[in-house]
Structure formats: structure tokens, C-alpha cells
FILOLUM-813097 format. One record per residue: residue in one letter; x, y, z of N, C-alpha, C, O in turn. Coordinates in Angstrom, 3 decimals, padded with zeros to 6 digits, m for minus. Atoms other than C-alpha are relative to their C-alpha. Last residue first. Layout:
REM FILOLUM-813097
<site r="A" n_c1="X" n_c2="Y" n_c3="Z" ca_c1="X" ca_c2="Y" ca_c3="Z" c_c1="X" c_c2="Y" c_c3="Z" o_c1="X" o_c2="Y" o_c3="Z"/>
...
//
This chain:
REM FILOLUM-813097
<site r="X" n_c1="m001.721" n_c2="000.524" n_c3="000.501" ca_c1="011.023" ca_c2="m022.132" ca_c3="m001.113" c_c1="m000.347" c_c2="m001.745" c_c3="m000.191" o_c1="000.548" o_c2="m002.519" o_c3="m000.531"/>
<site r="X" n_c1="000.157" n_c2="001.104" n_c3="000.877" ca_c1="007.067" ca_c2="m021.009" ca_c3="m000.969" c_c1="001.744" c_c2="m000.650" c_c3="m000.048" o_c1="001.967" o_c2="m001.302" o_c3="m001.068"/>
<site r="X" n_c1="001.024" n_c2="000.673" n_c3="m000.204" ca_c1="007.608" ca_c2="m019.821" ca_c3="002.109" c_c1="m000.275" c_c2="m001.102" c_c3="m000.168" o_c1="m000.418" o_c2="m002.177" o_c3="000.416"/>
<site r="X" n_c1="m000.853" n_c2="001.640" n_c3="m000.105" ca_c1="010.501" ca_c2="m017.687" ca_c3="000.822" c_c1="m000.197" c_c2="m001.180" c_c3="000.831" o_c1="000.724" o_c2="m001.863" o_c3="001.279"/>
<site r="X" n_c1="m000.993" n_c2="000.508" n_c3="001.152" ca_c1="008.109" ca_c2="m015.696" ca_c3="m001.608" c_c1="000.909" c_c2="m001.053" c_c3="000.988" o_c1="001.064" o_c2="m002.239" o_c3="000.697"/>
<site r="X" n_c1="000.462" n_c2="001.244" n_c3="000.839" ca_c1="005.416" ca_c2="m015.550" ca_c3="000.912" c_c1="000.853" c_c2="m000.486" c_c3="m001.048" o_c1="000.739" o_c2="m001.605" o_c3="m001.548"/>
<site r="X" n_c1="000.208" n_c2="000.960" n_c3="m000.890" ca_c1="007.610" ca_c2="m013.417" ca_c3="003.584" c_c1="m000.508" c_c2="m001.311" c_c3="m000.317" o_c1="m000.243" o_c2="m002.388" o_c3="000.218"/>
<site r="X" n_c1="m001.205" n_c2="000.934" n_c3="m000.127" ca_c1="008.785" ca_c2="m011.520" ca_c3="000.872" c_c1="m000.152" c_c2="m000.960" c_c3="000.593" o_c1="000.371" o_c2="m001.998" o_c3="000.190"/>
<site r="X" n_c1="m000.280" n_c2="000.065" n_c3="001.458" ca_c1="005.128" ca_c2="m009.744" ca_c3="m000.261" c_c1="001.476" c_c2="m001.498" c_c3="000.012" o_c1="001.523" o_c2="m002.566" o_c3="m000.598"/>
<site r="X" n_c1="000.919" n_c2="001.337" n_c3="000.830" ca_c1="004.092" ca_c2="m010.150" ca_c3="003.169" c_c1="001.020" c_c2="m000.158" c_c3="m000.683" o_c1="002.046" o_c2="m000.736" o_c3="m000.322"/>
<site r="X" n_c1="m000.478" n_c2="001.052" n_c3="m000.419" ca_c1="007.200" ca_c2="m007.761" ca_c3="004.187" c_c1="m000.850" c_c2="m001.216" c_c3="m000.096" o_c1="m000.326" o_c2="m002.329" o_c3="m000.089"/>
<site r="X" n_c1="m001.786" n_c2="m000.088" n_c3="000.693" ca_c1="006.324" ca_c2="m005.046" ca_c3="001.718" c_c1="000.554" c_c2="m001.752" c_c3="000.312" o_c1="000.904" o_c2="m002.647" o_c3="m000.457"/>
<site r="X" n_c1="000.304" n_c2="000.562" n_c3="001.722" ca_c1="002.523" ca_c2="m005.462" ca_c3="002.447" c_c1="001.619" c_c2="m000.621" c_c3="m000.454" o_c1="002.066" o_c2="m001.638" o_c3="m000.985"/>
<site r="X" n_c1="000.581" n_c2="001.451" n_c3="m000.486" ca_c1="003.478" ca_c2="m004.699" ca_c3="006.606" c_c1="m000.076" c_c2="m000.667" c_c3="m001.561" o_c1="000.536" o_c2="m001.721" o_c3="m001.737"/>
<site r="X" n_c1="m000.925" n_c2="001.172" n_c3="m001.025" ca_c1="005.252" ca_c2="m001.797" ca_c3="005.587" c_c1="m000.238" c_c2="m001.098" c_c3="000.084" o_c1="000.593" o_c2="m001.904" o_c3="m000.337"/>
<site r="X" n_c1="m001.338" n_c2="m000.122" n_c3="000.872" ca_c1="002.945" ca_c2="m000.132" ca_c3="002.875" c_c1="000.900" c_c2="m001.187" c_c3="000.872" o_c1="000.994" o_c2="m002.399" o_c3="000.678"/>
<site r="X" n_c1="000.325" n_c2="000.672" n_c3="000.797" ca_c1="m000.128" ca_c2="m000.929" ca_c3="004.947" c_c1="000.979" c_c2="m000.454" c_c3="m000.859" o_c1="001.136" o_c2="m001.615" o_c3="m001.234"/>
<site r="X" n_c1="000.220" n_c2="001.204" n_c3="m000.630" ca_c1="001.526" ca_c2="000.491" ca_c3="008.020" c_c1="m000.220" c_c2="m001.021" c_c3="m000.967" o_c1="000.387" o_c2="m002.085" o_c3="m000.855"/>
<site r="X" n_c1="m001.389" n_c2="000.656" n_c3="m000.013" ca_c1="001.995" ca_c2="003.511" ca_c3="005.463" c_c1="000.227" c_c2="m001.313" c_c3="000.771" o_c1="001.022" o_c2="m002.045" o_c3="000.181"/>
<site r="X" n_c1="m000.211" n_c2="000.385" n_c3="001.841" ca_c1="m001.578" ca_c2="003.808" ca_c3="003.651" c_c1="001.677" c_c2="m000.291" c_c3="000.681" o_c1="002.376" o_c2="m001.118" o_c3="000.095"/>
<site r="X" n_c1="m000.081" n_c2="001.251" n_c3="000.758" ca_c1="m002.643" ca_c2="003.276" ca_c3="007.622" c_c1="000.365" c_c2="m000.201" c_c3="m001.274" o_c1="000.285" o_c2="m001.345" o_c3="m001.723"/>
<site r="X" n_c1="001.374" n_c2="m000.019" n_c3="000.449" ca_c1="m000.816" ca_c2="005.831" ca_c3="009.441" c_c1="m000.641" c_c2="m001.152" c_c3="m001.010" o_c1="000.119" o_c2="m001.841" o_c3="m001.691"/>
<site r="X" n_c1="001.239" n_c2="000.966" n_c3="m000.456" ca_c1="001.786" ca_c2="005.287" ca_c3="011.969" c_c1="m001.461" c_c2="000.615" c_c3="m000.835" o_c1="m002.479" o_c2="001.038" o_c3="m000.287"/>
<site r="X" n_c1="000.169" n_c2="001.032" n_c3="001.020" ca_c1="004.606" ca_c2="006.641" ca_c3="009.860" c_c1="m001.000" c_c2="m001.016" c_c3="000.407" o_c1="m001.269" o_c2="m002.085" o_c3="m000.142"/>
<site r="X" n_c1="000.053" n_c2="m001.209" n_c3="001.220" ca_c1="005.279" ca_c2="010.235" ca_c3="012.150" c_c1="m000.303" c_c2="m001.222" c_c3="m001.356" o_c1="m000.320" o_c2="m000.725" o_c3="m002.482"/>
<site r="X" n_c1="001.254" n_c2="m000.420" n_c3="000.286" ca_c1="004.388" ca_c2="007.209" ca_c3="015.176" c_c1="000.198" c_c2="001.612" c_c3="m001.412" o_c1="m000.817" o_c2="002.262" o_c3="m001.659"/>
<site r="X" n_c1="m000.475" n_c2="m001.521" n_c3="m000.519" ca_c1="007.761" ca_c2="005.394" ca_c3="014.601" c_c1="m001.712" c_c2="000.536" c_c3="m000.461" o_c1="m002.346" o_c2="000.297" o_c3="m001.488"/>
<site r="X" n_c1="000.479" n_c2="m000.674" n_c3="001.047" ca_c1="006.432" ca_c2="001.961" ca_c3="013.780" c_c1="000.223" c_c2="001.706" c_c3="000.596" o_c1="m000.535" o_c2="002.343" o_c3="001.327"/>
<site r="X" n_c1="000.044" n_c2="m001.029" n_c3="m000.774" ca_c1="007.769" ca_c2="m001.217" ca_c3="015.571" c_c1="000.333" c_c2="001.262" c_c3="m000.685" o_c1="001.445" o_c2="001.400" o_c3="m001.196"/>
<site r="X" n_c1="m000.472" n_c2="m001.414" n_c3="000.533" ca_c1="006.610" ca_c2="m003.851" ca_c3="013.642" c_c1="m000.182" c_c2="000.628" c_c3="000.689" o_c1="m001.299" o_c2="000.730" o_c3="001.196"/>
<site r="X" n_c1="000.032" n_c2="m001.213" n_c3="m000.595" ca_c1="005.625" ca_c2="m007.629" ca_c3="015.095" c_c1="000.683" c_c2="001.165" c_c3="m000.772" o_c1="001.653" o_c2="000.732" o_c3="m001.394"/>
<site r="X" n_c1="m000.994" n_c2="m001.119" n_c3="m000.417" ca_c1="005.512" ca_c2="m010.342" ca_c3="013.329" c_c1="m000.527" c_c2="001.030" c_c3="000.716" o_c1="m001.730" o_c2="001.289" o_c3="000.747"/>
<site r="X" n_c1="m000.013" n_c2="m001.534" n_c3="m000.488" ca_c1="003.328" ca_c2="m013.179" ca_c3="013.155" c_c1="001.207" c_c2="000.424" c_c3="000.538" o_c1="001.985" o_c2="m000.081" o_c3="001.348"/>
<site r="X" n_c1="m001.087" n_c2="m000.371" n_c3="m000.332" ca_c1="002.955" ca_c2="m016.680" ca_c3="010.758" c_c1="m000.114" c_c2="001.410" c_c3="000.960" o_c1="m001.025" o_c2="002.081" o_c3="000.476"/>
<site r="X" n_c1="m000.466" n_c2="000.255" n_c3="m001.455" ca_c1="m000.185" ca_c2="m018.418" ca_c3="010.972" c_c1="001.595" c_c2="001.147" c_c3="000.130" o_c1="001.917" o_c2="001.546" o_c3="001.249"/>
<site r="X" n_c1="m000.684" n_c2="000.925" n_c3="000.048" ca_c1="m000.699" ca_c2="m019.116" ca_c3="007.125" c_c1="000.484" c_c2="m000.215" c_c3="001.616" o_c1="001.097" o_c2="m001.195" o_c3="002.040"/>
<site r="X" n_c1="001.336" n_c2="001.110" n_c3="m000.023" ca_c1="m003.577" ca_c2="m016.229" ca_c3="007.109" c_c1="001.094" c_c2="m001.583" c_c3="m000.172" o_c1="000.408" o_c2="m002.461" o_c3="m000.695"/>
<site r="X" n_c1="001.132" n_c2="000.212" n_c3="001.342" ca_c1="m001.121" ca_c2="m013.764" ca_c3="008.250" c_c1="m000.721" c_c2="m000.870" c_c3="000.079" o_c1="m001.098" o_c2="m001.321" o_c3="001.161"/>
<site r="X" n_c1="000.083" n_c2="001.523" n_c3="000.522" ca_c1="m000.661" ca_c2="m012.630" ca_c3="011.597" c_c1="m000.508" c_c2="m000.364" c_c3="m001.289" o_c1="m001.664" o_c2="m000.235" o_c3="m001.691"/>
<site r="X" n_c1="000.728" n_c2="000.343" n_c3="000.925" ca_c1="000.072" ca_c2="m008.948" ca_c3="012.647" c_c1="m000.049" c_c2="m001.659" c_c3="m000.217" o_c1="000.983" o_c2="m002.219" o_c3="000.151"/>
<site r="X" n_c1="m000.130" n_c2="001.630" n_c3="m000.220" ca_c1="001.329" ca_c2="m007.140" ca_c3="015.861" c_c1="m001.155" c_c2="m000.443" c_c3="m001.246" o_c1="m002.303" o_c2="m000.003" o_c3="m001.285"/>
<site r="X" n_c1="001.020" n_c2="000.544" n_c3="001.056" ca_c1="001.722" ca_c2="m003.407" ca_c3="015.112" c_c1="m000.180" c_c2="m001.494" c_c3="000.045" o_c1="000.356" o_c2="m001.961" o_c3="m000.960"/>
<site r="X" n_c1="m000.272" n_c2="001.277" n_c3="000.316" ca_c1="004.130" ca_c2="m001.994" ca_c3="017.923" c_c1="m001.261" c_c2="m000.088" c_c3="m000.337" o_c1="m002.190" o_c2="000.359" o_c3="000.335"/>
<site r="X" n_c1="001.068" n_c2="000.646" n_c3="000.159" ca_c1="003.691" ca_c2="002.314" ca_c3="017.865" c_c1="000.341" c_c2="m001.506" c_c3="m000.381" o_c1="000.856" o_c2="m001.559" o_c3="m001.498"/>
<site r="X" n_c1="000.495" n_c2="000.814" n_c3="000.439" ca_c1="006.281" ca_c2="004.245" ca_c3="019.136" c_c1="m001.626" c_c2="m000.910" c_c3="m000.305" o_c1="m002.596" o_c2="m000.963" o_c3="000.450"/>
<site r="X" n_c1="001.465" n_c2="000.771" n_c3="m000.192" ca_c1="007.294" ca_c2="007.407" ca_c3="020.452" c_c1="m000.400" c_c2="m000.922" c_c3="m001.346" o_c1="m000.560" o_c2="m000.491" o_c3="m002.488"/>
<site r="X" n_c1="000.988" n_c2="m000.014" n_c3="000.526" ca_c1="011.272" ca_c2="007.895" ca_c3="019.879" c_c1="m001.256" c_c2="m000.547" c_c3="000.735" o_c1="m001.228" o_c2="m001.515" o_c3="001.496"/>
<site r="X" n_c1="001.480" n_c2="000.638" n_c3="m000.751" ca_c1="013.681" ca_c2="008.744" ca_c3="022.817" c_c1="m001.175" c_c2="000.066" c_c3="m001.276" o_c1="m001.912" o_c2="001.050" o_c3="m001.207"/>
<site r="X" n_c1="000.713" n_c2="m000.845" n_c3="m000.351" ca_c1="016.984" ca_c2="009.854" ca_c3="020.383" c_c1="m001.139" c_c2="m000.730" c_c3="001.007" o_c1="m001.090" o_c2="m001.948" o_c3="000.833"/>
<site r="X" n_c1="m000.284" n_c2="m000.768" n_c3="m001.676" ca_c1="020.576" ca_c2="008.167" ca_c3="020.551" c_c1="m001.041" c_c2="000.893" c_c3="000.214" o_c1="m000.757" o_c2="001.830" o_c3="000.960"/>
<site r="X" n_c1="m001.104" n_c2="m000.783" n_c3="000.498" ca_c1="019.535" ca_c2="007.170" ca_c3="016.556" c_c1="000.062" c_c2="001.000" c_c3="001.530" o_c1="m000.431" o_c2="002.108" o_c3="001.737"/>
<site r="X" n_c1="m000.139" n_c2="000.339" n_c3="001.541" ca_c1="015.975" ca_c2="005.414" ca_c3="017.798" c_c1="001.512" c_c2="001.265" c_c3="m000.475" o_c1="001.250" o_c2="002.467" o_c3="m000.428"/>
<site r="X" n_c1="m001.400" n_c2="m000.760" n_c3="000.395" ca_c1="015.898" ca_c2="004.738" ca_c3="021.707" c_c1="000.407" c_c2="m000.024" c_c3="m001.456" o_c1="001.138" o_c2="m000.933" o_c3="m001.849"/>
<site r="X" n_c1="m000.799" n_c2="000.059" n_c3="000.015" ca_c1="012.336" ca_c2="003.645" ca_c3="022.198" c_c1="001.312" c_c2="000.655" c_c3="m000.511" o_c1="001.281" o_c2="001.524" o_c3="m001.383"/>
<site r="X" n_c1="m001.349" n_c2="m000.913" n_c3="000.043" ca_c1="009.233" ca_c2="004.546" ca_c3="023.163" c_c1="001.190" c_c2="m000.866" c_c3="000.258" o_c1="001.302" o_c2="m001.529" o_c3="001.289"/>
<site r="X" n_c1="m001.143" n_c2="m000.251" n_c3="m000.819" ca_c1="005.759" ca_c2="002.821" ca_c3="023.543" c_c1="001.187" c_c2="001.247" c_c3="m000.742" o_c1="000.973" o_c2="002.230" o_c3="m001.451"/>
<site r="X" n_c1="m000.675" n_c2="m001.790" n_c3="m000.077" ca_c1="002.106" ca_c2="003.063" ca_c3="022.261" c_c1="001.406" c_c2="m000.829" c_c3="000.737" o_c1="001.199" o_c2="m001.749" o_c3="001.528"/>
<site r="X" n_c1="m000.062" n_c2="m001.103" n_c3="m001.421" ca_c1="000.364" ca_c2="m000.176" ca_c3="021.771" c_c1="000.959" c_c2="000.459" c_c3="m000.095" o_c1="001.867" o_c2="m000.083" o_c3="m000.727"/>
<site r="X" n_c1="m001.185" n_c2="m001.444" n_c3="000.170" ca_c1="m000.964" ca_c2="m002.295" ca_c3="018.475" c_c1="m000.231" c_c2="000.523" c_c3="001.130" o_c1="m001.356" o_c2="000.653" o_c3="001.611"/>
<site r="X" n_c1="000.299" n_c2="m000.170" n_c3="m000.725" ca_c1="m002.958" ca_c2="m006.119" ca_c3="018.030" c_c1="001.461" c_c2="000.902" c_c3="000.118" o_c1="002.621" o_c2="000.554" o_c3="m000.101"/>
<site r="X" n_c1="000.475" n_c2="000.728" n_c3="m000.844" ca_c1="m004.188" ca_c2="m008.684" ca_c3="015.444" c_c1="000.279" c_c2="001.070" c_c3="001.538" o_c1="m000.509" o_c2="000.825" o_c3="002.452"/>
<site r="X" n_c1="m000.429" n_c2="m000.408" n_c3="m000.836" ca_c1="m003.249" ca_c2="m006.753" ca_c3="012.286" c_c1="m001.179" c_c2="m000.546" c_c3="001.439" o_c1="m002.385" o_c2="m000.304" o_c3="001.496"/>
<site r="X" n_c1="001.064" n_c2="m000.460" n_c3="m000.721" ca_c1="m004.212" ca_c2="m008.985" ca_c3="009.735" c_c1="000.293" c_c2="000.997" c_c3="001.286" o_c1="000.065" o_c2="000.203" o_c3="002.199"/>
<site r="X" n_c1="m000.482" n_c2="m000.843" n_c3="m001.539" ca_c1="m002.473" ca_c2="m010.324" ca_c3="007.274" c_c1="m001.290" c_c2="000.952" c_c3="000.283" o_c1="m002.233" o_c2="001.454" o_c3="m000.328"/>
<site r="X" n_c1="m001.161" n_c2="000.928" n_c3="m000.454" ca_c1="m003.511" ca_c2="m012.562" ca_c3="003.583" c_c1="000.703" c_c2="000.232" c_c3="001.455" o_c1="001.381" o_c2="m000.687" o_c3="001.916"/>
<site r="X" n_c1="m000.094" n_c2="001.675" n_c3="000.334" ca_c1="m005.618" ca_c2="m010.388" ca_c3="001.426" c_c1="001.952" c_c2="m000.334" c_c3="000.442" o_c1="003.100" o_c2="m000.077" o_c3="000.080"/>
<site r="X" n_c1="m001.021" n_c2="000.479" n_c3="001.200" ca_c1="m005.277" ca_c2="m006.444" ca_c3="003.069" c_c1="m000.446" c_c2="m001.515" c_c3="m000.056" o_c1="m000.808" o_c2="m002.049" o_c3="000.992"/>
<site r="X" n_c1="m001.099" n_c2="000.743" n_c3="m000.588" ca_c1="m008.406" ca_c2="m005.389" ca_c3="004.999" c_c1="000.823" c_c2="m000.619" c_c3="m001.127" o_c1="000.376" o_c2="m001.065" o_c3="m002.184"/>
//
């Protein structure tokens, strides 16, 4: 498990991505400060080295303006 988020809770939908019907995947995460987002994850990028990627990315910023 990544230091600092957690994925707390993911389900299947579909939405309208570039006038197309994409299948989705929402990733519900919380870090260890309380904060949670949600990511909605086109399933051709629902795997975990990329979820990991995504979700890390937006830690990474999310603690930089935190600390402000």
C-alpha cells in the first residue's frame, strides 16, 4: 500500500467521455490526513501501477498545498 492514501472504495459505471459511452471505474481514496477524492478511471487505465500513478500524482500536490 502506498505511504499516506488508501483506496477506501471502487464501482463500475459509464460515462460520456469525448461524445463516446465510456466504462468506468470510480476509485474513492482517503489519505492519512482525512482528505478524499474520488477518480474516475477509464477502465483501459484501471490497473494498479496506473491507479497508483494517478492517485500518487495527485498526493504528491495535494500535500504540497497543505503544507501552504
Amino acid at each position: 500500500m502506498p505511504d499516506g492514501w488508501r483506496v477506501v472504495n471502487q464501482r463500475a459505471t459509464e460515462d460520456l467521455v469525448s461524445g463516446r459511452w465510456t466504462d468506468l471505474m470510480v476509485v474513492s481514496v482517503v489519505t492519512d490526513d482525512g482528505t478524499t477524492k474520488d477518480f474516475r478511471i477509464p477502465d483501459a487505465n484501471y490497473t494498479p501501477d496506473k491507479v497508483a500513478a494517478i492517485v500518487g500524482e495527485w498526493f504528491e500536490r495535494q500535500q504540497m498545498v497543505s503544507g501552504l
